[in-house]
gemmi code that builds the backbone of each chain (N, CA, C; Angstrom):
import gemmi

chains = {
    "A": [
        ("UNK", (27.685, -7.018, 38.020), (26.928, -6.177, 37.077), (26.076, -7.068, 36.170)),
        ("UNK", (24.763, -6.494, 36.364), (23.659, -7.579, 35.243), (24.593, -7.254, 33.876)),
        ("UNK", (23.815, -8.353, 32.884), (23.876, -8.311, 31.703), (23.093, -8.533, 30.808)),
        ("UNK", (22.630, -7.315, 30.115), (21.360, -6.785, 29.424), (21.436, -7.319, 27.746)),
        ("UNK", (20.946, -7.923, 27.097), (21.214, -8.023, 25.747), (19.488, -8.169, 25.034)),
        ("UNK", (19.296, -6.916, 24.345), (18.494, -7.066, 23.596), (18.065, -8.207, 22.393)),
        ("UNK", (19.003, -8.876, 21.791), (18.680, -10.182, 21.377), (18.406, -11.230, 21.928)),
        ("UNK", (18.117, -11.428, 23.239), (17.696, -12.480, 24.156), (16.240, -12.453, 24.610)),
        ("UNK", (15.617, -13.299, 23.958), (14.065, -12.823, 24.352), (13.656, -12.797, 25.519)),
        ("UNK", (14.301, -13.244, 26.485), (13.428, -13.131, 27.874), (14.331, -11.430, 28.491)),
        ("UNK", (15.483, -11.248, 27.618), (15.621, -9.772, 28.685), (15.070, -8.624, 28.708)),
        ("UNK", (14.796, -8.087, 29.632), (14.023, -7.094, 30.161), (14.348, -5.910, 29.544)),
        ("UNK", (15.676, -5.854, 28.550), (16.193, -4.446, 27.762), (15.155, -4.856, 26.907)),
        ("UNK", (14.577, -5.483, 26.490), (13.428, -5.522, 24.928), (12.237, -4.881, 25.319)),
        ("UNK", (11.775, -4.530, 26.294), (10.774, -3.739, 26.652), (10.885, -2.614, 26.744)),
        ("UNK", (12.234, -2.813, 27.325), (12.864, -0.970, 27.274), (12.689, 0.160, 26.275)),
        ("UNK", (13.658, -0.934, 25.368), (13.825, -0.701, 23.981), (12.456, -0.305, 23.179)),
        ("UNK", (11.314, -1.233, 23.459), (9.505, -1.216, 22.509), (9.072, 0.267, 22.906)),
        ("UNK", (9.921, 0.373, 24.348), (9.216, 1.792, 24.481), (9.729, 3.278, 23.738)),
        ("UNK", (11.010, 2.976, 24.127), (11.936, 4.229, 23.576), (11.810, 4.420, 22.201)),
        ("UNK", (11.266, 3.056, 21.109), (11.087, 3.715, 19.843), (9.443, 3.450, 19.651)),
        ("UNK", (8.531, 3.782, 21.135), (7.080, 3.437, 20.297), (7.066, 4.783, 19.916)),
        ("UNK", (6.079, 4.621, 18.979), (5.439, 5.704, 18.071), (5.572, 6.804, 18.437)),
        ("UNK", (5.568, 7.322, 19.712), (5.104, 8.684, 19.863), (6.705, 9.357, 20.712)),
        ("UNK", (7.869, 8.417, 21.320), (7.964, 8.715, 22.161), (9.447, 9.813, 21.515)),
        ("UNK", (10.173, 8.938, 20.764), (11.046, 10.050, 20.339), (10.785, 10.963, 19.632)),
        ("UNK", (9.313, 11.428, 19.777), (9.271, 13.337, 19.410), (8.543, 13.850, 20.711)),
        ("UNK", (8.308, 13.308, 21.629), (7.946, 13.646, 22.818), (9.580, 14.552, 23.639)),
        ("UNK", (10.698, 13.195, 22.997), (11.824, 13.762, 23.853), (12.312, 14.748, 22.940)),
        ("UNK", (11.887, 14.609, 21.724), (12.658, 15.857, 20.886), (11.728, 17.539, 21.376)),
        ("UNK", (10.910, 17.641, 21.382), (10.245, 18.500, 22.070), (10.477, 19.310, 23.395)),
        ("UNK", (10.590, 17.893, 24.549), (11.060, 18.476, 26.026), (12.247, 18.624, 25.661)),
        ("UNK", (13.200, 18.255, 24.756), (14.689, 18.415, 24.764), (15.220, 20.165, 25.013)),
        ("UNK", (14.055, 20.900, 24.537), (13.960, 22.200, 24.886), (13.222, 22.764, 26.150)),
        ("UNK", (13.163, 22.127, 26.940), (12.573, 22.491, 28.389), (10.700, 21.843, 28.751)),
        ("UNK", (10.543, 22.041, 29.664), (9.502, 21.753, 30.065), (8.429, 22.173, 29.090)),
        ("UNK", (7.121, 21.568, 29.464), (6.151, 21.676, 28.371), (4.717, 21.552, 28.716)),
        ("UNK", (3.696, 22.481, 28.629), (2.410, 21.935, 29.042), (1.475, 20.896, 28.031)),
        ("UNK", (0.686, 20.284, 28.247), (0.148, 18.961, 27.222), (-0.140, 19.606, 26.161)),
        ("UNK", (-0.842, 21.012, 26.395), (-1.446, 21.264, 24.736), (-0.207, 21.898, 23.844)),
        ("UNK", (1.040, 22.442, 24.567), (2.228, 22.998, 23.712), (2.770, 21.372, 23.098)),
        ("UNK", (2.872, 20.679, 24.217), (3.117, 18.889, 23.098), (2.710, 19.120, 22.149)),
        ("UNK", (1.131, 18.474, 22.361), (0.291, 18.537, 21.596), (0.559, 19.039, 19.971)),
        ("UNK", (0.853, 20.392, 20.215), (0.899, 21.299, 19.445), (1.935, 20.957, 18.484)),
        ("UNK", (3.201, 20.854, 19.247), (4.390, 20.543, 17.972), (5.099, 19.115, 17.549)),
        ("UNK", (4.191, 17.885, 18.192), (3.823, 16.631, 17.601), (2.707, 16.384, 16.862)),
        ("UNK", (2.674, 16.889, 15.906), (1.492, 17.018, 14.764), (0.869, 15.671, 14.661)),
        ("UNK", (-0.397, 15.500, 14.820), (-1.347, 14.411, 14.214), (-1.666, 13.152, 15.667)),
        ("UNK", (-1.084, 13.717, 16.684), (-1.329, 12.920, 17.834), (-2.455, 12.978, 18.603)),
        ("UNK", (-3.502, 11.800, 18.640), (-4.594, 12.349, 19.514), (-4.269, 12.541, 20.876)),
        ("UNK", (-5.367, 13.309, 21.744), (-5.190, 13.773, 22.676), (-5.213, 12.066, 24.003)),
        ("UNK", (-5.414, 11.545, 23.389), (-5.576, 9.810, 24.097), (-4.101, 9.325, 23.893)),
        ("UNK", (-3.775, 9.236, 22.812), (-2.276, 8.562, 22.795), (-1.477, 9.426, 23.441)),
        ("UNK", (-1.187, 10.487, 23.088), (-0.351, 11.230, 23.589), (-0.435, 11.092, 25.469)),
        ("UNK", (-1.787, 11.077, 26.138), (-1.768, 11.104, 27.288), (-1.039, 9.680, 27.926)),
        ("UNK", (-1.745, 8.628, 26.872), (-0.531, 7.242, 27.565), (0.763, 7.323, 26.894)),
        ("UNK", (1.232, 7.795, 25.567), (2.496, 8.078, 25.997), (3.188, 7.977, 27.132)),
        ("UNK", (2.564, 9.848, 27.382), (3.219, 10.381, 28.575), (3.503, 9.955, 29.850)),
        ("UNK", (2.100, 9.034, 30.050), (2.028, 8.228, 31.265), (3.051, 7.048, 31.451)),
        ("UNK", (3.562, 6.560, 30.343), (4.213, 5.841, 29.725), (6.090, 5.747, 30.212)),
        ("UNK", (5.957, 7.383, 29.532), (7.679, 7.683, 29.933), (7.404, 7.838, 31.265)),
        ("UNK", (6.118, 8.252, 31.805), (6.332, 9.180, 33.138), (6.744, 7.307, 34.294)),
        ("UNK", (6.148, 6.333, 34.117), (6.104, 5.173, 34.888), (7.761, 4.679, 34.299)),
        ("UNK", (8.034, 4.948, 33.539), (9.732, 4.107, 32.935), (10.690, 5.124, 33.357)),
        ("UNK", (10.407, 6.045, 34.206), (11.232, 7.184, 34.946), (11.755, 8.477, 33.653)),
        ("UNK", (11.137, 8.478, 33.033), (12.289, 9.712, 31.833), (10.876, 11.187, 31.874)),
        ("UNK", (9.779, 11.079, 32.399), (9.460, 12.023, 32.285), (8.779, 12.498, 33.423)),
        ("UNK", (8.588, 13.679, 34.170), (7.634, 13.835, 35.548), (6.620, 14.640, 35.182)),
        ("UNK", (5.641, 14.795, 35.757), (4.375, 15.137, 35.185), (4.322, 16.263, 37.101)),
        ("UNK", (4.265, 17.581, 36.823), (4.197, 18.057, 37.621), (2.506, 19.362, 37.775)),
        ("UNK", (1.655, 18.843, 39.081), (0.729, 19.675, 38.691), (0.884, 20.758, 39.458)),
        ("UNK", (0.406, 22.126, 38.927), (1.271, 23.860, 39.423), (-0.631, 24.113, 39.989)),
        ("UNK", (-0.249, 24.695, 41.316), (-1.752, 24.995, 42.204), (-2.230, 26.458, 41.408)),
        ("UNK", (-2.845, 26.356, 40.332), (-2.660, 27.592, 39.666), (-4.409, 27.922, 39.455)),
        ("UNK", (-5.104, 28.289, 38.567), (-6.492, 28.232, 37.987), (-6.606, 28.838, 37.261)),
        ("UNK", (-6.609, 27.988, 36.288), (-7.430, 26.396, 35.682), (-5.694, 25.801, 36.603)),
        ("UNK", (-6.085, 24.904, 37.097), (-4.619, 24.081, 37.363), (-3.797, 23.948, 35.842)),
        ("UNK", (-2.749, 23.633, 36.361), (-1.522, 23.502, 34.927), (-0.754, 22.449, 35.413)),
        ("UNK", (-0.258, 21.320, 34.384), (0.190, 20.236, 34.401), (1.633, 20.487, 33.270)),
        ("UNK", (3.009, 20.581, 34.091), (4.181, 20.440, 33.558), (4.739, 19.160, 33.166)),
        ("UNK", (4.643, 18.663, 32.272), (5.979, 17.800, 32.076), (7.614, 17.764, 31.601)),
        ("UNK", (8.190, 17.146, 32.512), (9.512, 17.605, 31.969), (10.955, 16.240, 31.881)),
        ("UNK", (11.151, 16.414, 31.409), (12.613, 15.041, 31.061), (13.063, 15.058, 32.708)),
        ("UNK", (13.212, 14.267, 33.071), (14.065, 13.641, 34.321), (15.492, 13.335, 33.586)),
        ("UNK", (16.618, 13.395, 34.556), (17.931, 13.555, 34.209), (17.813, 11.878, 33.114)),
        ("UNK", (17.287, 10.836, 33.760), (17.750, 9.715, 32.900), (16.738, 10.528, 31.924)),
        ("UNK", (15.921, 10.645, 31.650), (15.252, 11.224, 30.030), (16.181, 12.070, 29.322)),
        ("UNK", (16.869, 12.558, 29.926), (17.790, 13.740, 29.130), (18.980, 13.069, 28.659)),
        ("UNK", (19.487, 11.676, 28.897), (20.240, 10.907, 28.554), (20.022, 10.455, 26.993)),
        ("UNK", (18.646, 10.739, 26.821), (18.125, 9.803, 26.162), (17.907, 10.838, 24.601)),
        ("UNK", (18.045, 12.255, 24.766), (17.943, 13.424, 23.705), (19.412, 13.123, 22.643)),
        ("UNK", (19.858, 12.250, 23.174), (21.163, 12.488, 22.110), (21.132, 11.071, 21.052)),
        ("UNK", (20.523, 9.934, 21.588), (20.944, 9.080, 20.900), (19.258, 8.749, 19.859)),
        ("UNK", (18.658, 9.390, 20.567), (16.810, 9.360, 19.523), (16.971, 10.192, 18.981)),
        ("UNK", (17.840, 11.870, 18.792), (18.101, 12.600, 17.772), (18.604, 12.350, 16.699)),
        ("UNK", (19.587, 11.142, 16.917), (20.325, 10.991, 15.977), (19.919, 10.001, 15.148)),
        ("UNK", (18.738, 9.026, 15.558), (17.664, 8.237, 14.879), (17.125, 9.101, 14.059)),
        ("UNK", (16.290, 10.284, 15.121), (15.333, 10.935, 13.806), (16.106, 11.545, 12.694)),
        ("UNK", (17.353, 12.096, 13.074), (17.822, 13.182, 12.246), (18.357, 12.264, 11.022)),
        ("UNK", (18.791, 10.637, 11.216), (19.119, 9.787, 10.226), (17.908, 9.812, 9.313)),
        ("UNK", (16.469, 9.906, 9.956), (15.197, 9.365, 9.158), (15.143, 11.058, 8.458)),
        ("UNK", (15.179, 12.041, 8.898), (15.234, 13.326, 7.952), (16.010, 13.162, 7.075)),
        ("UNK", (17.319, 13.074, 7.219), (18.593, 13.258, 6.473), (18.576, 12.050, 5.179)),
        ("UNK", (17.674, 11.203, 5.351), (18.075, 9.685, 4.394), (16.436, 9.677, 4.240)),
        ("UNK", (15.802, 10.264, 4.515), (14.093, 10.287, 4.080), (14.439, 10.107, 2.460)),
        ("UNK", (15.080, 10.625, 1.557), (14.658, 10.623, 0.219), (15.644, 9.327, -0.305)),
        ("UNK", (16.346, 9.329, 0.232), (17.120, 8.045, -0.277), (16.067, 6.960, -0.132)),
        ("UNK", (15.546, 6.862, 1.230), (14.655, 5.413, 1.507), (13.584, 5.357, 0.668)),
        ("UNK", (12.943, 6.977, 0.165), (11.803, 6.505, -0.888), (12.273, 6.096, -2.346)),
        ("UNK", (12.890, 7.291, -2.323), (13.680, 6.269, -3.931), (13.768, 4.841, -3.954)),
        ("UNK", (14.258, 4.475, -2.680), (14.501, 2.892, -2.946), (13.546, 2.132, -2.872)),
        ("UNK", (12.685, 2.341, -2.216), (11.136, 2.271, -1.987), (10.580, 2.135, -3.733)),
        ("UNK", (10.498, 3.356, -4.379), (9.938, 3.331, -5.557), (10.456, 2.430, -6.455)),
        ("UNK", (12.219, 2.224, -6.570), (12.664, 0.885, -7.049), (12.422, -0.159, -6.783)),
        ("UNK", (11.865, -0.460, -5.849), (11.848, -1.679, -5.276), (10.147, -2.187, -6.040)),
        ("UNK", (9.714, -1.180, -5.752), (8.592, -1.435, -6.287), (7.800, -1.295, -7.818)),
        ("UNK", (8.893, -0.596, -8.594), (8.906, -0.727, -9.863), (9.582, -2.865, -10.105)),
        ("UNK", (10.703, -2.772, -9.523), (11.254, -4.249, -10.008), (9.785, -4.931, -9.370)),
        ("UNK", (8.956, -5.096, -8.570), (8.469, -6.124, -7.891), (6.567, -6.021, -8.873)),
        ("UNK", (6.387, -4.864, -9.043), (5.339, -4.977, -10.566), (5.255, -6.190, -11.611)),
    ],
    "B": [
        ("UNK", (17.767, 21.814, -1.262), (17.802, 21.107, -0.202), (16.415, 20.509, 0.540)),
        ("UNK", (15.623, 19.328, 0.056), (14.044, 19.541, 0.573), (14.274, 19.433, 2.179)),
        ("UNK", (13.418, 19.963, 3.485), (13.570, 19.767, 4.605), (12.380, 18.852, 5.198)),
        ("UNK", (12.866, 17.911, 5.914), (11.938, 17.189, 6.685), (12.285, 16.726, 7.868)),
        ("UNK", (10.715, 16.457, 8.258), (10.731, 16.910, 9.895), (10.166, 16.207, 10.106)),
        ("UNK", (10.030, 14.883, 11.300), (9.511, 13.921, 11.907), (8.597, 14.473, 12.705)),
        ("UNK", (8.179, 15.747, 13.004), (7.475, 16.085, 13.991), (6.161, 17.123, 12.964)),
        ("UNK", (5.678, 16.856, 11.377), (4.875, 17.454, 10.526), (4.275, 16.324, 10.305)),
        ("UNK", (3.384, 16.178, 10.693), (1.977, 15.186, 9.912), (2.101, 14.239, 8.966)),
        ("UNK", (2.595, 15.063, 7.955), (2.870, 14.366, 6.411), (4.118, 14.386, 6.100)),
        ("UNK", (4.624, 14.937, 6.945), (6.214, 14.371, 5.843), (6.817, 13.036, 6.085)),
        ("UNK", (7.508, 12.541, 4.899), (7.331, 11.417, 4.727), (8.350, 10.421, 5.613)),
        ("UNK", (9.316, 11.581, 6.149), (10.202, 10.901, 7.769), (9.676, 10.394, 8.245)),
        ("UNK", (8.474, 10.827, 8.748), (7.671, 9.887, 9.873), (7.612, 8.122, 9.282)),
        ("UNK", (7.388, 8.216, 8.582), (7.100, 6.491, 7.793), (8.866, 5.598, 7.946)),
        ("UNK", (9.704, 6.492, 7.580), (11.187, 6.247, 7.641), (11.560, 5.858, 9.079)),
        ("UNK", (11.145, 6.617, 10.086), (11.477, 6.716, 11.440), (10.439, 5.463, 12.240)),
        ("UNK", (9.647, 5.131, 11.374), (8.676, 4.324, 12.161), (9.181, 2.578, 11.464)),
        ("UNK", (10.048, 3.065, 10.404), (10.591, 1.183, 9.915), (11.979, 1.381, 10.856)),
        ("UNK", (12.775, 2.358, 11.055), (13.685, 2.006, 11.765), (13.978, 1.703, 12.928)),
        ("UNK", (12.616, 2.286, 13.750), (12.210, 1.557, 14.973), (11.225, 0.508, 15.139)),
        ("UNK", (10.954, 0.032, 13.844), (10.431, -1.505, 13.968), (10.828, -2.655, 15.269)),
        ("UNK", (9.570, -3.302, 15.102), (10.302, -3.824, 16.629), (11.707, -4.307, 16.061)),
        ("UNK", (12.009, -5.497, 15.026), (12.751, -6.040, 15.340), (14.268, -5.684, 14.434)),
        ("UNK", (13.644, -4.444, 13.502), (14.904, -3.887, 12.659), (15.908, -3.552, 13.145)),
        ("UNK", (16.002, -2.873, 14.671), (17.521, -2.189, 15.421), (18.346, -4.186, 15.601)),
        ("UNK", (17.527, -4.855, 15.987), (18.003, -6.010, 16.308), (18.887, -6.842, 14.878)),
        ("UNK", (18.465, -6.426, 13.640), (18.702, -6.947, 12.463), (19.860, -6.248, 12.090)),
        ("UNK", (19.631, -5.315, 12.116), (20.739, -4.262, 11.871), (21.886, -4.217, 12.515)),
        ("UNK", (21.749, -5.375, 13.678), (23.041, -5.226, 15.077), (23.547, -6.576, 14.648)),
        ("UNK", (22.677, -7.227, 13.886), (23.082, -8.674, 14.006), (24.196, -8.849, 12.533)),
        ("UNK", (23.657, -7.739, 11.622), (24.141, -8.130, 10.109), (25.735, -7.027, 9.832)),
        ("UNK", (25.494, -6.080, 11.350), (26.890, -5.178, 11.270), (27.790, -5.791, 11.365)),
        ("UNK", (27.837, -7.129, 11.847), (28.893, -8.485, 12.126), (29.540, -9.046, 10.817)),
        ("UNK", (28.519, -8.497, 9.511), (29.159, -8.965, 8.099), (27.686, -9.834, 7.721)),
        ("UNK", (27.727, -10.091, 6.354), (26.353, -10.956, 5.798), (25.643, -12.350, 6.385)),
        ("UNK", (25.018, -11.958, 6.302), (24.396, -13.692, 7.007), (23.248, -14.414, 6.481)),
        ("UNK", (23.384, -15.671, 6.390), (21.906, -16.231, 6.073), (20.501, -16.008, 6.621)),
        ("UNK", (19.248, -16.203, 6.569), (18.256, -15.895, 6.881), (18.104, -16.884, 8.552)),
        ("UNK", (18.624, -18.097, 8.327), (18.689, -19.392, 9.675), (19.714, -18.511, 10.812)),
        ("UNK", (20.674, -17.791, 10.252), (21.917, -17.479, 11.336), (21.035, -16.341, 11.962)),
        ("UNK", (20.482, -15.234, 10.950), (20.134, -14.401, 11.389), (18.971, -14.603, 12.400)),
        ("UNK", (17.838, -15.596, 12.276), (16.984, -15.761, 12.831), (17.310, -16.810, 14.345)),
        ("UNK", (18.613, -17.577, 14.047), (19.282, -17.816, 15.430), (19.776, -16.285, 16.381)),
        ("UNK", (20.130, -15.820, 15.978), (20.453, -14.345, 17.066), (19.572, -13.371, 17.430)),
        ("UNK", (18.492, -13.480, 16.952), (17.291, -12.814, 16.846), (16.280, -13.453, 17.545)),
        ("UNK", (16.525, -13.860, 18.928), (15.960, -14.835, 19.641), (14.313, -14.829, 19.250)),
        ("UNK", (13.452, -15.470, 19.332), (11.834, -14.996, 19.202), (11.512, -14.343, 18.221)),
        ("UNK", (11.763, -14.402, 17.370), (11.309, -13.768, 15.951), (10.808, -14.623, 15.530)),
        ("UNK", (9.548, -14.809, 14.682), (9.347, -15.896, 13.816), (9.828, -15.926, 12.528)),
        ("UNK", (9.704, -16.905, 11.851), (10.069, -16.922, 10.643), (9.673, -15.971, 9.507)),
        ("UNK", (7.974, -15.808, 9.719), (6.966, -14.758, 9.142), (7.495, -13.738, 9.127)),
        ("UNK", (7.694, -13.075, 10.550), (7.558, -11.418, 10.859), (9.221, -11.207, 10.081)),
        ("UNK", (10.438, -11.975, 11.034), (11.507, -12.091, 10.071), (11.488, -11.904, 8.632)),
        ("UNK", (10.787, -12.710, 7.813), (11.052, -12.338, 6.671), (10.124, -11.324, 6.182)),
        ("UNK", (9.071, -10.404, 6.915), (8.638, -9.368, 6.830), (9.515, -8.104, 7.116)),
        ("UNK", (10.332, -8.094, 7.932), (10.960, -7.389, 8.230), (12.154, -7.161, 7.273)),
        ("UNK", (13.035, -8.148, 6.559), (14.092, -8.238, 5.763), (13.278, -7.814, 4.413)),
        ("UNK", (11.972, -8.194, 4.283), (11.484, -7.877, 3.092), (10.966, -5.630, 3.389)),
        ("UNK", (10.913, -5.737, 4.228), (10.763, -4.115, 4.439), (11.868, -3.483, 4.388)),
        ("UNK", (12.983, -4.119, 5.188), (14.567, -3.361, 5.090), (14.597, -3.515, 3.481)),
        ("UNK", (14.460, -4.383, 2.769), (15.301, -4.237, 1.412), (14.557, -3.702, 0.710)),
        ("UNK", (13.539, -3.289, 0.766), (12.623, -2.183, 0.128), (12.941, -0.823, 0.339)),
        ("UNK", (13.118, -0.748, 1.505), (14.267, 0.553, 2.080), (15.452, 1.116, 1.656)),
        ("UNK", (15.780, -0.562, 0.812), (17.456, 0.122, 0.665), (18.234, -0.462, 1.861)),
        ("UNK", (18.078, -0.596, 2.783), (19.007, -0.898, 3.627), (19.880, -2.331, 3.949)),
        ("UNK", (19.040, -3.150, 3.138), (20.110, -4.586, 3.246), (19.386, -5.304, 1.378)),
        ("UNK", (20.747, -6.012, 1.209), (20.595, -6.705, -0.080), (19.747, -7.833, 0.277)),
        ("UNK", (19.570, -8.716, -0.828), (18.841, -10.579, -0.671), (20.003, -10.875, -1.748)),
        ("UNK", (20.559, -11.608, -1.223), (21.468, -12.584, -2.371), (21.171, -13.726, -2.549)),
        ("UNK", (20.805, -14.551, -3.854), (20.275, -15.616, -3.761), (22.272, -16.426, -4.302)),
        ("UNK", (22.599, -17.642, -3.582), (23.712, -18.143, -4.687), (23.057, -19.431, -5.112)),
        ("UNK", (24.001, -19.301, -6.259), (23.546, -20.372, -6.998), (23.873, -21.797, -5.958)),
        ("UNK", (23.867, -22.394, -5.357), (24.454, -23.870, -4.774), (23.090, -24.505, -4.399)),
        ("UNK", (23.439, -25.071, -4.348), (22.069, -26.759, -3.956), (22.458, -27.100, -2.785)),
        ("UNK", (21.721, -27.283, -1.240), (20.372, -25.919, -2.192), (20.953, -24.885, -2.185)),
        ("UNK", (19.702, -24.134, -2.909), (19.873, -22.681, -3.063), (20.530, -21.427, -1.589)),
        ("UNK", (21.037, -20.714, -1.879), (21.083, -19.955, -0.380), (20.958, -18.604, -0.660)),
        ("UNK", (20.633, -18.122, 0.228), (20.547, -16.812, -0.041), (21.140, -16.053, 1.156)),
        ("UNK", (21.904, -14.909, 1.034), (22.587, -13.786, 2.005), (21.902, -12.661, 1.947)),
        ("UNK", (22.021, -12.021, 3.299), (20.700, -10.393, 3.778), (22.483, -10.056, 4.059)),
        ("UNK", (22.664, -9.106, 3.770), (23.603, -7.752, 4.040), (23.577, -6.456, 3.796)),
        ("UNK", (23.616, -5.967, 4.946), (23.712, -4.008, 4.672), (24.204, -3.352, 4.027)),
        ("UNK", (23.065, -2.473, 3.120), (23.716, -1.812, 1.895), (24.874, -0.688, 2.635)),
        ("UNK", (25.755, 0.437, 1.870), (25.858, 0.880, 2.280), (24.958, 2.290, 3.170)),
        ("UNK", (24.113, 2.124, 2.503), (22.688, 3.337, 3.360), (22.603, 2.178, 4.806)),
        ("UNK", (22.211, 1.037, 4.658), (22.049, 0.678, 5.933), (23.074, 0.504, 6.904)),
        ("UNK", (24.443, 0.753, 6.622), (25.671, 0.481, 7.009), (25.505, 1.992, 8.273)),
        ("UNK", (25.404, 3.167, 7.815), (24.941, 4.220, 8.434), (23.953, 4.160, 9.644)),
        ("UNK", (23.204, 3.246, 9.461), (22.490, 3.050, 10.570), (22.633, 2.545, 11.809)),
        ("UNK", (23.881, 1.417, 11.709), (24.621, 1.188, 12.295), (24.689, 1.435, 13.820)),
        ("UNK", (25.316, 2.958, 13.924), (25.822, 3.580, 14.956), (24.457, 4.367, 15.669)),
        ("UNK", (23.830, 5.253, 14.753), (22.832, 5.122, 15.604), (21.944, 4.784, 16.345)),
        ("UNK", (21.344, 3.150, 15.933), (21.032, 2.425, 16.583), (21.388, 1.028, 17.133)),
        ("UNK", (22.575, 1.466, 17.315), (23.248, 1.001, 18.581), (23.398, 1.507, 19.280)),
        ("UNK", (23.464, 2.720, 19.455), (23.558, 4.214, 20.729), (21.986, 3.841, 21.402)),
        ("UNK", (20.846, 3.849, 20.693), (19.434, 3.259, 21.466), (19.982, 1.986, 22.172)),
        ("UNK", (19.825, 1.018, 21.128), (19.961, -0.217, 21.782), (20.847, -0.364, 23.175)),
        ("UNK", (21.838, 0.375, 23.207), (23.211, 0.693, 23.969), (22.264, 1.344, 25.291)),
        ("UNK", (21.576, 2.020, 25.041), (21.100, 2.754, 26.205), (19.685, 1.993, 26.721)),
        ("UNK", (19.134, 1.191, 26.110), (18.375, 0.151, 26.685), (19.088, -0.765, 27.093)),
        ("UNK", (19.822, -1.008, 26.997), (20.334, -2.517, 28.021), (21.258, -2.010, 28.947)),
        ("UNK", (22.009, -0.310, 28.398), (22.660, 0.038, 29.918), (21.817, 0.875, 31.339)),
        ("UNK", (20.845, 0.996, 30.855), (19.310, 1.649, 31.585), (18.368, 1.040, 31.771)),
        ("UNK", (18.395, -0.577, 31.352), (17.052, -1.430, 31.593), (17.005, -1.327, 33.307)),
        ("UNK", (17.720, -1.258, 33.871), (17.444, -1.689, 35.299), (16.840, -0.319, 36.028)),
        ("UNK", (17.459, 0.300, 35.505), (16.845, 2.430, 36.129), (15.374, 2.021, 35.833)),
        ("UNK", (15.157, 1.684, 34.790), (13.597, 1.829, 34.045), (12.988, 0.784, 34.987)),
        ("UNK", (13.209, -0.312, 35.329), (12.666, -1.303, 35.571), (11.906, -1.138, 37.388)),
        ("UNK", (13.478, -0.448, 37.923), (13.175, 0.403, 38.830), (11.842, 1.621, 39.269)),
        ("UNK", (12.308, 2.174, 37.860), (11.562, 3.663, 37.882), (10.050, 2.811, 37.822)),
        ("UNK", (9.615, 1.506, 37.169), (8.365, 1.151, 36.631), (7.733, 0.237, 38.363)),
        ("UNK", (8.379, -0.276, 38.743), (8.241, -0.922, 39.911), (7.407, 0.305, 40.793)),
        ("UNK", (8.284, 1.777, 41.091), (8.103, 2.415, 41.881), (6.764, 3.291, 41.606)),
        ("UNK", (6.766, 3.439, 40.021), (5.430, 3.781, 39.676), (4.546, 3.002, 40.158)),
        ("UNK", (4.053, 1.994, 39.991), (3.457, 0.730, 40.103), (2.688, 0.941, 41.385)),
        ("UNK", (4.245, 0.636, 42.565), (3.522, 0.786, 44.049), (3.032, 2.449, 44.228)),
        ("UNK", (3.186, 3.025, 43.618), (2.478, 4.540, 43.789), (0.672, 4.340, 43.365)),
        ("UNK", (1.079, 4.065, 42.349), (-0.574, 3.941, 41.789), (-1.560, 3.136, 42.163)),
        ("UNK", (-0.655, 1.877, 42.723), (-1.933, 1.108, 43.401), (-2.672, 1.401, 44.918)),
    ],
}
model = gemmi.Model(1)
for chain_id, residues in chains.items():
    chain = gemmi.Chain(chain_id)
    for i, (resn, *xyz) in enumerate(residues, 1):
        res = gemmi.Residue()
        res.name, res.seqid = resn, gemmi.SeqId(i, " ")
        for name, pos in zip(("N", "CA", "C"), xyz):
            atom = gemmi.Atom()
            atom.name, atom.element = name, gemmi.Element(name[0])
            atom.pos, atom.b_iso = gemmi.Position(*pos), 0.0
            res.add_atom(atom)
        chain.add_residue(res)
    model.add_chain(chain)
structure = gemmi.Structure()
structure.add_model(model)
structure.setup_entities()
């Protein structure tokens, strides 16, 4: 069995890792965590994302296996994306990131504002 | 009870959620759950960090709240980074990421390979 350690700069978990917390991606999975999704419903309930990032995002999870991008023979065609089983692995432990950054949001500014009152 | 949501434009989670997935904060945070450490120990386990971004980063956590600077008095001088208790909390959650990047680097690495030969 390999052995993966994110404090080792040459291992390959540190890329892993750049991805699972870039910018966009744990509200991408908080989103599909409720089922499949077309780009503009994303779109829609990841507020402030252009329509460019969001597309490499997606392209993003879709090449690191956690998301499939499925196109439906429809008209206008329609493009599904949806969590792949390893993506759905992945709804429990980035929830509990964000829900730390909701839950402790006011603590961190307070400390924030102290910090920056002492440093004046 | 104020509510915030990582997935609204402006609320101020998003800024919270974006230092805790700093590149190298989950790594700091894994290194200092071990108990306090100097800035040299810490930057030994923290393979590839520079000295700069390092002490950019310890200087952002403790603005946060999440780890002290202890200077002691001895010649020379030394100083200790340890997790407040707010950063003590953080702990577990990101180690559940980190945990799932190094036990999934190889799925991904896989999944990215296979993309790869698809697209070309």
């Amino acid at each position: 069995m390999p052995s993966f350690d994110v404090l080792q700069a040459a291992c390959p978990s540190r890329s892993v890792l750049r991805h699972l917390t870039d910018r966009w991606t744990p509200m991408v999975v908080a989103v599909l965590s409720d089922g499949p999704a077309r780009f503009g419903q994303i779109r829609g309930r990841v507020e402030g994302v252009t329509a460019k990032v969001l597309t490499e995002t997606l392209r993003s999870m879709e090449r690191d296996g956690l998301v499939t991008r499925t196109a439906q023979a429809t008209m206008p065609p329609r493009v599904d994306y949806e969590l792949t089983p390893l993506g759905r692995t992945l709804v429990t432990p980035l929830a509990a990131v964000r829900s730390w950054a909701e839950q402790h949001a006011e603590q961190v500014l307070e400390a924030r504002a102290r910090y920056d009152d002492t440093v004046d």
